[in-house]
N, CA and C atoms as a LAMMPS dump frame, in Angstrom:
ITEM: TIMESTEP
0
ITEM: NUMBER OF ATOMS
513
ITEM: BOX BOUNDS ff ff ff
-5.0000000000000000e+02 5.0000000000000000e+02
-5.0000000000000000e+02 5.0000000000000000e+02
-5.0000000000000000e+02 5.0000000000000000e+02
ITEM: ATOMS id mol type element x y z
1 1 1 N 11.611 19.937 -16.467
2 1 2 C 11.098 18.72 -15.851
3 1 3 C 11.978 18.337 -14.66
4 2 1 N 10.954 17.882 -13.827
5 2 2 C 12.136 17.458 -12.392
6 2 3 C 12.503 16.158 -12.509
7 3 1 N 14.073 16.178 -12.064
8 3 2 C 14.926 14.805 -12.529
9 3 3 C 14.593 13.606 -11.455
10 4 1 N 14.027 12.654 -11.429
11 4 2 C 13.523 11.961 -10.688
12 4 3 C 14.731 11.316 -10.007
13 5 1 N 15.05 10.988 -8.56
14 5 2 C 15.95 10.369 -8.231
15 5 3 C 15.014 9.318 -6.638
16 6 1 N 16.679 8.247 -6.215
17 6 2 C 15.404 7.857 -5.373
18 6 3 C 15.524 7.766 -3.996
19 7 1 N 14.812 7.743 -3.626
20 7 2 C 15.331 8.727 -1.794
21 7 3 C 16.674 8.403 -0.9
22 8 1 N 17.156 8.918 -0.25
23 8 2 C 18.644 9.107 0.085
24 8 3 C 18.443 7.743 1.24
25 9 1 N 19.811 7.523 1.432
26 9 2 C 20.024 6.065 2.212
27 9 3 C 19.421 6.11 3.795
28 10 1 N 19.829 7.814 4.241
29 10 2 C 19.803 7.916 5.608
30 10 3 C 17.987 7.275 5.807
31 11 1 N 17.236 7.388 4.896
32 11 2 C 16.146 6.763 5.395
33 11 3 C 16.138 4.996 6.087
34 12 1 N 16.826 4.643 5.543
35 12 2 C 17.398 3.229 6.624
36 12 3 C 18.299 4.227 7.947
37 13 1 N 18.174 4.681 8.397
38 13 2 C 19.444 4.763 9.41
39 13 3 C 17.836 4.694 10.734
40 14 1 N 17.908 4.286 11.894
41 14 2 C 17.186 3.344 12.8
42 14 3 C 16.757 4.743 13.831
43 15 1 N 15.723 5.316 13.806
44 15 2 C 15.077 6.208 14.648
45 15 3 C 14.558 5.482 16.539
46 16 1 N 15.549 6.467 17.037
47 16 2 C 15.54 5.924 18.711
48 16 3 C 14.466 7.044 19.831
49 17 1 N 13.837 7.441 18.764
50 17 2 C 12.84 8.663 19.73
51 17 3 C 11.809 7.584 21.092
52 18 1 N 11.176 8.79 21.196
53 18 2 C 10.401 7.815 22.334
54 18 3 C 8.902 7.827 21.657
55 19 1 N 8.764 8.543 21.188
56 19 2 C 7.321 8.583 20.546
57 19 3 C 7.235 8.402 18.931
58 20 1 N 6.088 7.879 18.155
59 20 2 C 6.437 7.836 17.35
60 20 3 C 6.744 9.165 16.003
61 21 1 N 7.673 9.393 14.666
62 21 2 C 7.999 10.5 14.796
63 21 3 C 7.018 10.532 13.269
64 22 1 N 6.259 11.02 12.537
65 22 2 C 5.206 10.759 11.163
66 22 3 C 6.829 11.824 10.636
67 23 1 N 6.574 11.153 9.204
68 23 2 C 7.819 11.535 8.121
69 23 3 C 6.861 12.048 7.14
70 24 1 N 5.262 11.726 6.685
71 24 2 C 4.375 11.566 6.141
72 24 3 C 3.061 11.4 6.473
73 25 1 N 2.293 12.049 5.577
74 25 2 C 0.557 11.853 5.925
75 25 3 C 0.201 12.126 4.762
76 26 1 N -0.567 11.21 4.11
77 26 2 C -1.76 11.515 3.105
78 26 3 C -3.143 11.255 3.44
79 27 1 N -3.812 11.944 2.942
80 27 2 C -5.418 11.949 3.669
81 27 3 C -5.883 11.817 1.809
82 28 1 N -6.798 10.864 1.815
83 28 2 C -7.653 10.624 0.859
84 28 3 C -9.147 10.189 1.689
85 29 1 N -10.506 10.686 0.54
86 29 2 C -11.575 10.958 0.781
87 29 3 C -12.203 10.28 -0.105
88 30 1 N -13.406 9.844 0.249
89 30 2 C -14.415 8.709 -0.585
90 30 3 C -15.861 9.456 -0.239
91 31 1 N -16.028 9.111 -1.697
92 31 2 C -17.736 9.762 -1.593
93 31 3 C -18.746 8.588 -2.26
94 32 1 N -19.626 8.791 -2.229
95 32 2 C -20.207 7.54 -2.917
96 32 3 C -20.658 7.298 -4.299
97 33 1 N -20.534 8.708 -5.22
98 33 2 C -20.715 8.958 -6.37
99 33 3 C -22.002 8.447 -6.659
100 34 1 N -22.766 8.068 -8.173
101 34 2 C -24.152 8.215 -8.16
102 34 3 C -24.791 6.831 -7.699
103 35 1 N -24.384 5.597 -6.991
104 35 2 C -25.023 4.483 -6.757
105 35 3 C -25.271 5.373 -4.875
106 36 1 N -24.427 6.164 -4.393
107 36 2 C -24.311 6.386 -3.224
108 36 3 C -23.153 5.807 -2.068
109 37 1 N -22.456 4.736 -3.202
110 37 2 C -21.725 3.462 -1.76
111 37 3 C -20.478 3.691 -2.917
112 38 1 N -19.387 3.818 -1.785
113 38 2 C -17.692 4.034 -1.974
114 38 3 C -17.721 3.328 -2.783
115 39 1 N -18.059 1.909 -2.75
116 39 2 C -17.264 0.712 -3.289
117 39 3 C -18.083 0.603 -4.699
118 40 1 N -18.823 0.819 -4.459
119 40 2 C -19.947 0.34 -6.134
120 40 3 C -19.329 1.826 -6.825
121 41 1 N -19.669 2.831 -6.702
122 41 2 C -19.321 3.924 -7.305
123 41 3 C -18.446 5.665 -7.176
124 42 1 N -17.828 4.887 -5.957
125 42 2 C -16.965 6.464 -5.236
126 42 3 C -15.878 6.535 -6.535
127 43 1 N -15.746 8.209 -5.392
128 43 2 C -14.502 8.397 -6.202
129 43 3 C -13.798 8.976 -4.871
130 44 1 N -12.378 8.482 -5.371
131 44 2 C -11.334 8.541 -3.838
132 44 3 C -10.721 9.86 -4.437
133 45 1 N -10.333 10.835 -3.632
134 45 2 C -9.508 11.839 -4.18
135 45 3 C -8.563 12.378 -2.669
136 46 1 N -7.183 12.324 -2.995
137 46 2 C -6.183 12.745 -1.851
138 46 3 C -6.681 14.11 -2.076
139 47 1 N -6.27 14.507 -0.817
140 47 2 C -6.044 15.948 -0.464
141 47 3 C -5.191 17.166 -0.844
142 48 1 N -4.132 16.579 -1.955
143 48 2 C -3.489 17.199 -2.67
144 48 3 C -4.222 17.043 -4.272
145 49 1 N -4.472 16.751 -4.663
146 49 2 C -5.73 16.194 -5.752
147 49 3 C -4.589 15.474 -6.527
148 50 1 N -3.45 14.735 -6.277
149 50 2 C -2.866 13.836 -6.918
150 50 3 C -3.407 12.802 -7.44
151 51 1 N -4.041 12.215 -6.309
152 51 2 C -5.009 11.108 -6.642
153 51 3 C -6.806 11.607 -6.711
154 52 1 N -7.482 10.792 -7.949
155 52 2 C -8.384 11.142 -8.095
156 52 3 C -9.151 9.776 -8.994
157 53 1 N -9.715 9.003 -8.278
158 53 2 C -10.058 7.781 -9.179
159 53 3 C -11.518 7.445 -8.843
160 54 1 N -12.051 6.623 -10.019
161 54 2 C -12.983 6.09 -9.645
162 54 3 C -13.625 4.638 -9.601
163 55 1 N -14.021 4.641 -8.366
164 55 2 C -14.042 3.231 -7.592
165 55 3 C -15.38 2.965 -8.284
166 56 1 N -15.412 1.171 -8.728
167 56 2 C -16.416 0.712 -8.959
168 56 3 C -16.192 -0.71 -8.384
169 57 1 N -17.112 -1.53 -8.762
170 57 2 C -17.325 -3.086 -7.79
171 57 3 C -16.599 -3.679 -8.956
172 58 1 N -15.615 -4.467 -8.606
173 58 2 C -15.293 -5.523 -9.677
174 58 3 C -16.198 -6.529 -10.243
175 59 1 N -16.296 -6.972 -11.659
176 59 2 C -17.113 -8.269 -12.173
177 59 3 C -17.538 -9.214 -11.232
178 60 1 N -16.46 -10.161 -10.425
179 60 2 C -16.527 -10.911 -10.263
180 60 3 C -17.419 -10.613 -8.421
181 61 1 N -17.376 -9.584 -8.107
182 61 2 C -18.962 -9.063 -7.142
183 61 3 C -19.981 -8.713 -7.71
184 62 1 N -20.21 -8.692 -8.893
185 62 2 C -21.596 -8.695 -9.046
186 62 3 C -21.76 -7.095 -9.701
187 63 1 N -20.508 -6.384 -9.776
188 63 2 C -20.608 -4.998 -10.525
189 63 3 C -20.016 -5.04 -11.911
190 64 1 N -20.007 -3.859 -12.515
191 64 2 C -19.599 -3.424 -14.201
192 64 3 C -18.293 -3.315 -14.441
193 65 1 N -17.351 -3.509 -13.187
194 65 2 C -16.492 -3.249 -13.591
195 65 3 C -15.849 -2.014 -14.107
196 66 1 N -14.659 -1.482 -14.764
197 66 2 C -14.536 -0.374 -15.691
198 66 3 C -13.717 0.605 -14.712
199 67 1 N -13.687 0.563 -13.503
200 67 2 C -13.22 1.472 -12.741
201 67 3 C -11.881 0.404 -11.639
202 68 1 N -11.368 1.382 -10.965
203 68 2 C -10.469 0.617 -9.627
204 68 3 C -11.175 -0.111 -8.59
205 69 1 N -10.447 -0.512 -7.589
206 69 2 C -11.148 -1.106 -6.566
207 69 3 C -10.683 -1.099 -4.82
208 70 1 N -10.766 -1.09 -3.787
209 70 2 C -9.835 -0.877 -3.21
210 70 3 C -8.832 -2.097 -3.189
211 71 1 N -9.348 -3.234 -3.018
212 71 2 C -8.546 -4.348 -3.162
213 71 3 C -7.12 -3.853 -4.373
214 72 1 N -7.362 -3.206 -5.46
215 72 2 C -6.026 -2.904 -6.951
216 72 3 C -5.291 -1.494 -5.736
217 73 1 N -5.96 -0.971 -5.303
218 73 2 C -5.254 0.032 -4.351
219 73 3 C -4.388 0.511 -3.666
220 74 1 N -5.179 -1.493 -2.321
221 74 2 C -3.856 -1.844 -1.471
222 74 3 C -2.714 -2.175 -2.01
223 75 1 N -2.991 -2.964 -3.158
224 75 2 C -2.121 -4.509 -4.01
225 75 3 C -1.287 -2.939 -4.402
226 76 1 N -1.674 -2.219 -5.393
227 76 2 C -0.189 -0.765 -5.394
228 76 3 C 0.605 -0.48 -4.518
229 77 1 N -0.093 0.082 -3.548
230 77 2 C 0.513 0.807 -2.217
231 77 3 C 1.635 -0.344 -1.716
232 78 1 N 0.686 -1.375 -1.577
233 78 2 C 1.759 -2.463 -0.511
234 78 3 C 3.172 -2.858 -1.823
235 79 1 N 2.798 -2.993 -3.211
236 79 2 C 3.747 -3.447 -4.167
237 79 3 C 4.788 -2.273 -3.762
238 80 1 N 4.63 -1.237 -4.276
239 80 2 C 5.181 0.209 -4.428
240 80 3 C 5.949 0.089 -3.029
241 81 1 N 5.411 0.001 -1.954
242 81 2 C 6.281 0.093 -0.592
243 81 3 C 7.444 -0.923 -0.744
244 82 1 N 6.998 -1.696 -1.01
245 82 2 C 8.235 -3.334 -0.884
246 82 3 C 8.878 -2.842 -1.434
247 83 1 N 8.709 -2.245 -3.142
248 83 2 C 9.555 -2.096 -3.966
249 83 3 C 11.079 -1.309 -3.591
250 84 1 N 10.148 0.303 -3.202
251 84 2 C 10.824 0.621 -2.77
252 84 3 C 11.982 0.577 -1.373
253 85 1 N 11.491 -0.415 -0.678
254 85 2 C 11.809 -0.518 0.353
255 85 3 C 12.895 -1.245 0.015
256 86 1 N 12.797 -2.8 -0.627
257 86 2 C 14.112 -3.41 -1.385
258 86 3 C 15.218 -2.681 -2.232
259 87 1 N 14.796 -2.097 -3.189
260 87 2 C 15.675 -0.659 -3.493
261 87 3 C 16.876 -0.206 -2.857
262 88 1 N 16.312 0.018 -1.743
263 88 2 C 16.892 1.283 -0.362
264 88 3 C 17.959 -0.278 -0.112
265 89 1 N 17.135 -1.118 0.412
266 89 2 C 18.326 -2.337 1.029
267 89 3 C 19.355 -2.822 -0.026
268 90 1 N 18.904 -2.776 -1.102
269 90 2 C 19.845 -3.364 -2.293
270 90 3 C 20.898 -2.282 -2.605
271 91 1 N 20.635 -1.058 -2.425
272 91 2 C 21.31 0.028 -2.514
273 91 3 C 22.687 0.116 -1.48
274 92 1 N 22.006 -0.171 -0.234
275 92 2 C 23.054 -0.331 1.03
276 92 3 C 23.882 -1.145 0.861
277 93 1 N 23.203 -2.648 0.485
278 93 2 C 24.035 -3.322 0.272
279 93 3 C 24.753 -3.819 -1.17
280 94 1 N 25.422 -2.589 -1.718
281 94 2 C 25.816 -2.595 -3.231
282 94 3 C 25.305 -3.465 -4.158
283 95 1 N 24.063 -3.976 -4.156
284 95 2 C 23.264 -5.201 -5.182
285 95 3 C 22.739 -4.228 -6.228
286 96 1 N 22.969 -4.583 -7.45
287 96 2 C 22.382 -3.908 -8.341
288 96 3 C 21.208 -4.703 -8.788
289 97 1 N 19.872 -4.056 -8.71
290 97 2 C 18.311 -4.473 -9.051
291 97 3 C 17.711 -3.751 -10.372
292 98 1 N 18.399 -4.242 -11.348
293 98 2 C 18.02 -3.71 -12.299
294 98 3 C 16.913 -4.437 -12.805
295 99 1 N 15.618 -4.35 -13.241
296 99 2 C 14.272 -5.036 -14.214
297 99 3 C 13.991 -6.012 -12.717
298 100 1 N 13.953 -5.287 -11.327
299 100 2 C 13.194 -6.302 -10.361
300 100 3 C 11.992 -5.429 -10.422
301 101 1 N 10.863 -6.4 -9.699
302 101 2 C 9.731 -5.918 -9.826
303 101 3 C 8.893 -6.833 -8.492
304 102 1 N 8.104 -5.77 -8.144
305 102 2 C 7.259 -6.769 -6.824
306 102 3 C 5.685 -6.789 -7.16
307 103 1 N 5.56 -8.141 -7.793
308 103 2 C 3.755 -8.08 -7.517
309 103 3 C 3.061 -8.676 -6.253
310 104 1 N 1.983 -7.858 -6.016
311 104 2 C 1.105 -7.978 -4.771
312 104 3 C 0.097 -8.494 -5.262
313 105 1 N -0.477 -9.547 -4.826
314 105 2 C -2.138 -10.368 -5.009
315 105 3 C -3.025 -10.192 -3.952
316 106 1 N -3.784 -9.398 -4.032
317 106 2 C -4.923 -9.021 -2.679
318 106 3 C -5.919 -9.882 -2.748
319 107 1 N -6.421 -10.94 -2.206
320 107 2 C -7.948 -11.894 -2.217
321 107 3 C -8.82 -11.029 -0.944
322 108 1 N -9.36 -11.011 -1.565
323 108 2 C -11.139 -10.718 -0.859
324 108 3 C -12.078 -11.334 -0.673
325 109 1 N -12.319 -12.115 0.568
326 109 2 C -12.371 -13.031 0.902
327 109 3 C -13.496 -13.269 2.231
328 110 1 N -14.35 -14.658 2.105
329 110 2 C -15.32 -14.454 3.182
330 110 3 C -14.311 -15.379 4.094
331 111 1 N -14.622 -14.555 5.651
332 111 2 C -13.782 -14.967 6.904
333 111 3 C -14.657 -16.348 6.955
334 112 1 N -14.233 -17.087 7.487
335 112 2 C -15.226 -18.43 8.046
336 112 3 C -14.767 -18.747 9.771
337 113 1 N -13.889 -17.77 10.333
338 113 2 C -14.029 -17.356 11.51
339 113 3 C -15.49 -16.381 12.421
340 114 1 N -15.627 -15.507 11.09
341 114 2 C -16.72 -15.027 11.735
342 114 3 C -17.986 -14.757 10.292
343 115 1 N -17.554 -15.475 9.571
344 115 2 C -18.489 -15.115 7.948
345 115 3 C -18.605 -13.57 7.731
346 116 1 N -17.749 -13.228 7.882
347 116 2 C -17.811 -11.663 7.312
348 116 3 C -16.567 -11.343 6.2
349 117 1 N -15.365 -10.883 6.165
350 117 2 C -14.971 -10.57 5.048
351 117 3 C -13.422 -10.338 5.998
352 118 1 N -12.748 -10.762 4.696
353 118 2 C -10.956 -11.032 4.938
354 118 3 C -10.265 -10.751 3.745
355 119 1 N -8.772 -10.108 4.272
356 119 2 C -7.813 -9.876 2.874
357 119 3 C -6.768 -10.432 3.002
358 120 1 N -6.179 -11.039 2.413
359 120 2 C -5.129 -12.1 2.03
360 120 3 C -4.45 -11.305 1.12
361 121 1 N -2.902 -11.21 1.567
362 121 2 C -1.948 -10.62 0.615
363 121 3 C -0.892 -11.622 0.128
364 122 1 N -0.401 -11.475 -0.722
365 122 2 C 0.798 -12.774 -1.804
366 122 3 C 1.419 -11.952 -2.593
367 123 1 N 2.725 -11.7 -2.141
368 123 2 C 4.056 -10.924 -2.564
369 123 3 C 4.828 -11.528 -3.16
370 124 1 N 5.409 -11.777 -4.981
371 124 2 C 6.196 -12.336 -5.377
372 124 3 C 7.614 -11.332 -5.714
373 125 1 N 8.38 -11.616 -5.581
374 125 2 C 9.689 -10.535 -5.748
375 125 3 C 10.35 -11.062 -7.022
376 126 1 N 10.39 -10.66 -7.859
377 126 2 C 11.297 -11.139 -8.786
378 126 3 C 12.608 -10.045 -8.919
379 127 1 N 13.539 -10.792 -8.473
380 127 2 C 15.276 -10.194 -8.922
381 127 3 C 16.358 -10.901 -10.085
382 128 1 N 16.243 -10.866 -11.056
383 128 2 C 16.631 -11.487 -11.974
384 128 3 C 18.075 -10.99 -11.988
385 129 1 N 19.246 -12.164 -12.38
386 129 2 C 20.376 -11.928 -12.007
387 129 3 C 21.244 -11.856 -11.164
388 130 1 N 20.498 -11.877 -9.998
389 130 2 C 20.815 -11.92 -8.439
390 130 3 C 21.131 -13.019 -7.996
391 131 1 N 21.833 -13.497 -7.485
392 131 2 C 22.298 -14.623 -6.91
393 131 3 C 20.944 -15.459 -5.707
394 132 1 N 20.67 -16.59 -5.834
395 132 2 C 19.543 -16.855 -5.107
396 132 3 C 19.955 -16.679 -3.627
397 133 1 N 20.587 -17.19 -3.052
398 133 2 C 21.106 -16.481 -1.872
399 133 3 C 20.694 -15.201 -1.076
400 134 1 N 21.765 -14.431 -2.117
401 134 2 C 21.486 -13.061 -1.749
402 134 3 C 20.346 -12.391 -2.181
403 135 1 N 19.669 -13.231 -3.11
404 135 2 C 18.009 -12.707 -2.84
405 135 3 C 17.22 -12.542 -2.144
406 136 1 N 17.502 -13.98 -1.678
407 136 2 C 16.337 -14.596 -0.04
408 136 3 C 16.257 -13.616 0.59
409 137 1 N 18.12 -13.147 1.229
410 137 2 C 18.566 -12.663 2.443
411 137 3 C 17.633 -10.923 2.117
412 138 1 N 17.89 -10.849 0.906
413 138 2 C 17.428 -9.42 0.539
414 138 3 C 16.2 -9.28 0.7
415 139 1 N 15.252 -10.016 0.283
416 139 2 C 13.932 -10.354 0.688
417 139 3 C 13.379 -10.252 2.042
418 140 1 N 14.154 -11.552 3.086
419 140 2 C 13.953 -11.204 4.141
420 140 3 C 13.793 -9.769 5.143
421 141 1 N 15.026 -9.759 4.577
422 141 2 C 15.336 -8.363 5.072
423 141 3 C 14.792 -6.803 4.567
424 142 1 N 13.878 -7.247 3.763
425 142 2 C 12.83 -6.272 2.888
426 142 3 C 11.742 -6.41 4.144
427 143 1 N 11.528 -7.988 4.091
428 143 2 C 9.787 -8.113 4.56
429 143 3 C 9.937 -7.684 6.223
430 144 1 N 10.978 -7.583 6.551
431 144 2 C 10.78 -6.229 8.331
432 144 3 C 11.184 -5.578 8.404
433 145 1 N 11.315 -4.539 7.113
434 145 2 C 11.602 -3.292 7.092
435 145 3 C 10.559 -2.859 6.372
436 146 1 N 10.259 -3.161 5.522
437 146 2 C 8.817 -2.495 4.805
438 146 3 C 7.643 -2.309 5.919
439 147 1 N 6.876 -1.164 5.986
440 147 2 C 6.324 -0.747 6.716
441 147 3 C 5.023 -1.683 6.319
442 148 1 N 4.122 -1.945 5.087
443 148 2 C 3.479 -2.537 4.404
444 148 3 C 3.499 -4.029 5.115
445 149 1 N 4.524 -4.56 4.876
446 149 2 C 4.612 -5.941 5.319
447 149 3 C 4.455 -6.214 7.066
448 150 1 N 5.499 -4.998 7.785
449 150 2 C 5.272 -5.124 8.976
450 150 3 C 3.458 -4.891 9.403
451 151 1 N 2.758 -4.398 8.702
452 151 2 C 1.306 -4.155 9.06
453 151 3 C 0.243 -5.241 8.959
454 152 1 N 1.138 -5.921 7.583
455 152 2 C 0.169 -7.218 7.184
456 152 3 C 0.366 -8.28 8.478
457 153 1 N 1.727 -8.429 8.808
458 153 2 C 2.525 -9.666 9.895
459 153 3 C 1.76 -8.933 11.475
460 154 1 N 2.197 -7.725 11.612
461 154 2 C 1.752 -7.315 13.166
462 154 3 C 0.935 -6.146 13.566
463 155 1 N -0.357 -5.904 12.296
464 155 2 C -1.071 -5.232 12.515
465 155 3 C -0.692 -3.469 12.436
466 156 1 N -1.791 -2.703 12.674
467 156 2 C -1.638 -1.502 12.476
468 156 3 C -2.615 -0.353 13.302
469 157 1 N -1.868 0.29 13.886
470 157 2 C -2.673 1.831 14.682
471 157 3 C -4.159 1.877 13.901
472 158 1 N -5.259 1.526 14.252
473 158 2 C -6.42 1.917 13.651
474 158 3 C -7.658 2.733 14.464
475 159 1 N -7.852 3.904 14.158
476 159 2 C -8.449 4.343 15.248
477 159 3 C -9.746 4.955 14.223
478 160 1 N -11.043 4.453 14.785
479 160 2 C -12.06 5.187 13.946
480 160 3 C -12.829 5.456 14.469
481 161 1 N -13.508 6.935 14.258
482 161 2 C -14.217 8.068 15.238
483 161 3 C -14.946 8.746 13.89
484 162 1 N -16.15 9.013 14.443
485 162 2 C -17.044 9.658 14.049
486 162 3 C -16.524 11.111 14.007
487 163 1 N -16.796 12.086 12.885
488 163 2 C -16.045 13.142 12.733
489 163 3 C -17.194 13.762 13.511
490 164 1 N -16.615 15.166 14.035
491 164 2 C -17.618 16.121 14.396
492 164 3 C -18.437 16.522 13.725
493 165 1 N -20.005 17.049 14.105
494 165 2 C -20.362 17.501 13.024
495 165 3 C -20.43 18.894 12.271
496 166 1 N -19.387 19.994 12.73
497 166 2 C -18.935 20.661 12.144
498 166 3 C -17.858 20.545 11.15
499 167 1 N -17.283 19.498 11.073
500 167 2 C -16.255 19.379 10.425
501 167 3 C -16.803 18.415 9.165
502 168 1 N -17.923 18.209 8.934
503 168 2 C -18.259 17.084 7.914
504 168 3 C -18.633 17.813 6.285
505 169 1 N -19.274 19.434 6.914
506 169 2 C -19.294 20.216 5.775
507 169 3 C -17.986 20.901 5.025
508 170 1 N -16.931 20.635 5.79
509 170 2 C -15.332 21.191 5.389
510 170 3 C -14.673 20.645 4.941
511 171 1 N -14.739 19.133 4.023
512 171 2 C -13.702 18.26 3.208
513 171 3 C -13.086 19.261 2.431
């Protein structure tokens, strides 16, 4: 079994390139499974087949429930990033984070800017034992370094293009 450890410090050390440099890429794929639509009944599967789930509409839209959603998705990804991201800073700065934990609350939500649809994120950090102080500061200093948080505060590269249509039979 491989001994799990957790990524080395130099990942804080401050990249001065001129372009930006990808450390990472995951590509995950949505199909619509038997209703036809991602959200009522896909199933998302990465490209490494790590991930493999299936998406259904939550209760409280008007579906069965029983499956994920993307809203439980983000709320992982963005938890999991902070987490780790505080980790790395608590690490640097000799704080021991033992039983901390970050929950993420995703709302899904109608815009009343334009009546169409909005996501609202709510990050609680709990560090138990930690001095309140040096929590805050740790916190702070989580929420502009986490890549997650910097996306929620100042947005994110989004570029969406119609695939070719040779390339649509090759997932």
């Amino acid at each position: 079994m491989v001994s799990l450890k957790p990524p080395p410090l130099s990942l804080l050390d401050k990249y001065r390139g001129r372009d930006t440099q990808t450390l990472y890429s995951a590509t995950v794929v949505v199909t619509g499974g038997d209703a036809g639509h991602g959200r009522a009944s896909g199933i998302a599967r990465s490209d490494d087949g790590n991930l493999c789930v299936h998406l259904r509409l939550p209760e409280a839209l008007g579906g069965p429930g029983g499956g994920t959603n993307p809203e439980q998705l983000f709320a992982a990804g963005y938890a999991a990033c902070f987490h780790g991201a505080l980790s790395l800073l608590a690490a640097r700065m000799g704080i021991p984070i033992p039983g901390s934990s970050v929950q993420v609350k995703i709302e899904f939500s109608r815009d009343p800017m334009d009546g169409l649809f909005a996501l609202a994120a709510y990050t609680s950090i709990f560090l138990p034992g930690v001095e309140r102080s040096i929590a805050e500061e740790l916190v702070r200093n989580t929420e502009r370094f986490c890549p997650y948080a910097k996306m929620a505060r100042q947005g994110i590269t989004n570029i969406v293009a119609l695939a070719p249509w040779e390339d649509t039979d090759n997932r």
